[in-house]
N, C-alpha and C positions, 0 to 999 in steps of 0.2 A: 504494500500500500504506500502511496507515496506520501512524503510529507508536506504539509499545510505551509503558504507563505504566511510571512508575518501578516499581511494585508487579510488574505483567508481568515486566520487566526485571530484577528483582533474585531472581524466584522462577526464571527462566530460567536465570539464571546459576549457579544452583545444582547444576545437571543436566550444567553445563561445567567440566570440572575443569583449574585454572588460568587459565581466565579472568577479567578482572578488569574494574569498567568506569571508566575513565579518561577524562576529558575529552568525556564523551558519549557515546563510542565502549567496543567491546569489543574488549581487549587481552591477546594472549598472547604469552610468548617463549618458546623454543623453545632450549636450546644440543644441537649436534651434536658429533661425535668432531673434525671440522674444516670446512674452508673448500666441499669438493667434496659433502659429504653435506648442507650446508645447502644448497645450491645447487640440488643433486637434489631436495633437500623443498619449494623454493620453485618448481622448474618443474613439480612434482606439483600443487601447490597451483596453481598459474597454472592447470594442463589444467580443474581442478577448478573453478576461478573462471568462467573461458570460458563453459563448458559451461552454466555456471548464469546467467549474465551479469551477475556480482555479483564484484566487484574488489576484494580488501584493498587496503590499505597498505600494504606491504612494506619493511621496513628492514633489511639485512641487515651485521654487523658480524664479520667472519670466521666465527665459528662459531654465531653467537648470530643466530636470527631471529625480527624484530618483526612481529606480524601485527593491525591493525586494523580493524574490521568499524564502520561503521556508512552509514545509506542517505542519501547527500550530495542526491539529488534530493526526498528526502521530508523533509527537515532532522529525522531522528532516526534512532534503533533501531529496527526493521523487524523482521518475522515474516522476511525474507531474511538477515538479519546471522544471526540465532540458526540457521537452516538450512544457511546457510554454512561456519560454525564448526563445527556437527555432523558434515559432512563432512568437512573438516578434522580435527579430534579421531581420524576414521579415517585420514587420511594420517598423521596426527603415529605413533597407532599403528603401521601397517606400518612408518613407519618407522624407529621405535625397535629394532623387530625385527629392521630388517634390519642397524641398525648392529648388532648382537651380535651376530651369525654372523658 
C-alpha cells in the first residue's frame, strides 16, 4: 500500500476528530470514567484491529488510552491507518455512550 502525502494526510485528518499527527504516526487519546471501561475500549479496538489486520499502538494509563496508527511495513501513513481510525472513531462512539447510561 503506498504511502499518504503530507497534503493527503493533513486533509484526512481533518474528517478525524481528535486526531493529531505526531511523530509520523496518527494519534488519539481517549480518557474513560476508569481503569475497566478503558480496558473494555481497548479489547473493542483489538477485535476491530484483528479483523482488519492492522495493529495500533496501544498505551494504556489507568483511565487515559493512547492509540497510534501508522503502517511500520510501508514506512509511513497508509490508506489502512486512516480506515482504521474511522472504525475506531465508531468504537470511541459507542463507547462514550455507553459510559452515560
Amino acid at each position: 500500500m503506498a504511502v499518504l502525502s503530507a497534503e493527503v494526510v493533513q486533509e484526512r485528518l481533518k474528517s478525524l476528530q481528535g486526531w493529531t499527527l505526531a511523530g509520523g504516526e496518527i494519534v488519539r487519546e481517549i480518557s474513560f470514567k476508569d481503569f475497566v471501561m478503558a480496558i473494555a475500549f481497548v479489547n473493542r479496538v483489538a477485535a476491530e484491529a484483528e479483523a482488519a489486520g492492522h495493529h495500533p499502538d496501544i498505551d494504556i494509563r489507568y483511565n487515559v488510552v493512547r492509540l497510534a496508527l501508522v503502517s511500520h511495513d510501508a514506512g509511513g501513513l497508509t490508506q489502512k491507518d486512516f480506515g482504521l481510525a474511522t472504525v475506531i472513531e465508531g468504537v470511541i462512539a459507542s463507547s462514550m455512550r455507553e459510559s452515560s447510561t
